[in-house]
C-alpha positions as CSV (number, residue, x, y, z in Angstrom):
1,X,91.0,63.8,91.6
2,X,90.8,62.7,95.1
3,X,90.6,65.0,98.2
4,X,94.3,64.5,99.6
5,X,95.3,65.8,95.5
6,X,92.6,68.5,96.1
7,X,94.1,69.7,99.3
8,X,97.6,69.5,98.2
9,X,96.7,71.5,95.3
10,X,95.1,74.4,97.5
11,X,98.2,74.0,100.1
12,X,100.8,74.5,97.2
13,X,98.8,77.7,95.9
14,X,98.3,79.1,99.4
15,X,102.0,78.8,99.5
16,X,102.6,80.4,96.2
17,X,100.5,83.4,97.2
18,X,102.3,84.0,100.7
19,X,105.6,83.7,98.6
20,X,104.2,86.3,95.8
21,X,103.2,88.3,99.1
22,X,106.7,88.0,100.5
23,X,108.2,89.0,96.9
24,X,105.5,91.9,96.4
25,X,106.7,93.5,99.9
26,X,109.9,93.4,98.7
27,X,109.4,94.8,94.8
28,X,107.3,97.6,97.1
29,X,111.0,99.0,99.2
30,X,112.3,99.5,95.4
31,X,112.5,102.9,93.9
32,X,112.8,102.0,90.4
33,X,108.7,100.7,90.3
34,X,106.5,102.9,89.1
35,X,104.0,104.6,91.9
36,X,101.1,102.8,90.4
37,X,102.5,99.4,91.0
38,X,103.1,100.5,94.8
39,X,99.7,101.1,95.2
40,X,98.4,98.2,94.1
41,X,101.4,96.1,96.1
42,X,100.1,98.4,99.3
43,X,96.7,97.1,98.3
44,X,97.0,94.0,98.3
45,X,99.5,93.6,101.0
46,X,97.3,95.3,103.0
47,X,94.1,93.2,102.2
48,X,96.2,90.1,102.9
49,X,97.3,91.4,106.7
50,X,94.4,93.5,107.3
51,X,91.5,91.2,109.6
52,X,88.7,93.0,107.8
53,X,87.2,91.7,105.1
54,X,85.4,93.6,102.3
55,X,82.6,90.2,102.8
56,X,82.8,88.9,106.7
57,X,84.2,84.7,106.6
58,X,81.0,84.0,108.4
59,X,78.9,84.1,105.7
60,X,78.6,80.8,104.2
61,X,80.8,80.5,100.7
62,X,81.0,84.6,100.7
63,X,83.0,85.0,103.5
64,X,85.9,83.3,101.7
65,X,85.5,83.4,98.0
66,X,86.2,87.0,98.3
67,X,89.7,85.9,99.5
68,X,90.1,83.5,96.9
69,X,89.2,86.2,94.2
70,X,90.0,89.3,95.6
71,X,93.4,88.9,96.8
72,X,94.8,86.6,93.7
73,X,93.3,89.6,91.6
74,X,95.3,92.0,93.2
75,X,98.4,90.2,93.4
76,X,98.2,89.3,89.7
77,X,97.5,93.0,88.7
78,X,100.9,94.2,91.0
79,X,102.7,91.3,89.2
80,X,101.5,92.6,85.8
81,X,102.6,96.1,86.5
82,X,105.9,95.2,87.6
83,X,108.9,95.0,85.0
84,X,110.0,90.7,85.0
85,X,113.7,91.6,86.0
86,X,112.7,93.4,89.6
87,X,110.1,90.8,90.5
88,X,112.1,87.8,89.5
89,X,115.0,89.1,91.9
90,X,112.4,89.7,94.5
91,X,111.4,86.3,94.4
92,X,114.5,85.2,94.7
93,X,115.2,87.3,97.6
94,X,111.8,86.6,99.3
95,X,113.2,82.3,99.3
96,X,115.4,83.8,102.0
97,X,112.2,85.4,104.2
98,X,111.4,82.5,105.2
99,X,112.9,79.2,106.7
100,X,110.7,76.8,108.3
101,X,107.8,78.4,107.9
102,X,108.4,81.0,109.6
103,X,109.6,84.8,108.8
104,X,112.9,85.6,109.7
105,X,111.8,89.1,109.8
106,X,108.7,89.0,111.8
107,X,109.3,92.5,113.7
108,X,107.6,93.9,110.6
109,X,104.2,93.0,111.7
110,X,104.9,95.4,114.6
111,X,103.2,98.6,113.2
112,X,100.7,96.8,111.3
113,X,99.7,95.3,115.2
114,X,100.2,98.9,116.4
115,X,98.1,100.7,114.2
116,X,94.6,98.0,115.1
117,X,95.5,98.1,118.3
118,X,95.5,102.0,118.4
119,X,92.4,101.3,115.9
120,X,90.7,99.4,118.6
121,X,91.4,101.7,121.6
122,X,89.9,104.3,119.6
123,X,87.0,102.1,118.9
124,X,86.3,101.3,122.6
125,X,86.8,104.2,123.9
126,X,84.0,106.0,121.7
127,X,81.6,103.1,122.6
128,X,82.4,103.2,126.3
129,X,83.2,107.0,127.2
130,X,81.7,108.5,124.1
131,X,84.1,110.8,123.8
């Protein structure tokens, strides 16, 4: 296996796992999943958006194979705890998210950004004022 095979392997998996993200979000809004699944959606969800990592990316090797375990572990675990019929209409309706690569609904992101920015105010202003 060559390395343009290798690379189009990893591209078509990182694409799978943004589309499984897309779906999970959705399966999340539903109120016939069971609380358990939620949480583990809001998990990994989370883990995906969130610029912490539970092993820092500058660590040689580290730094990213806890992306490339932790965050297909927590998708696959929502996917298990989801009933076949909701997440298969999810992923249907996740197709639509996206055209051209890019979200159709990308206001979403706007609390996520809200909340590390407030994060990082707070951050700053107990190392500068020590308040």
């Amino acid at each position: 296996m060559g390395i343009a095979a290798i690379i189009a392997s990893l591209k078509t998996k990182a694409q799978d796992l943004s589309h499984n993200l897309s779906a999970l979000s959705l399966v999340y809004k539903r109120k016939d999943v069971s609380i358990l699944a939620k949480g583990v959606i809001l998990l990994a969800v989370g883990y995906a958006l969130s610029p912490i990592d539970l092993i820092p990316d500058f660590i040689p090797i580290l730094g990213y194979l806890d992306d490339l375990i932790i965050l297909p572990a927590l998708i696959f675990i929502a996917i298990k705890l989801i009933p076949r019929e909701i997440l298969e209409e999810c992923k249907a309706e996740a197709k639509g998210l996206w055209q051209n690569g890019k979200p159709k609904k990308w206001y979403y992101a706007i609390p996520i950004a809200l909340v590390w920015i407030l994060a990082f105010g707070i951050v700053v202003m107990k190392m500068i004022l020590g308040v």
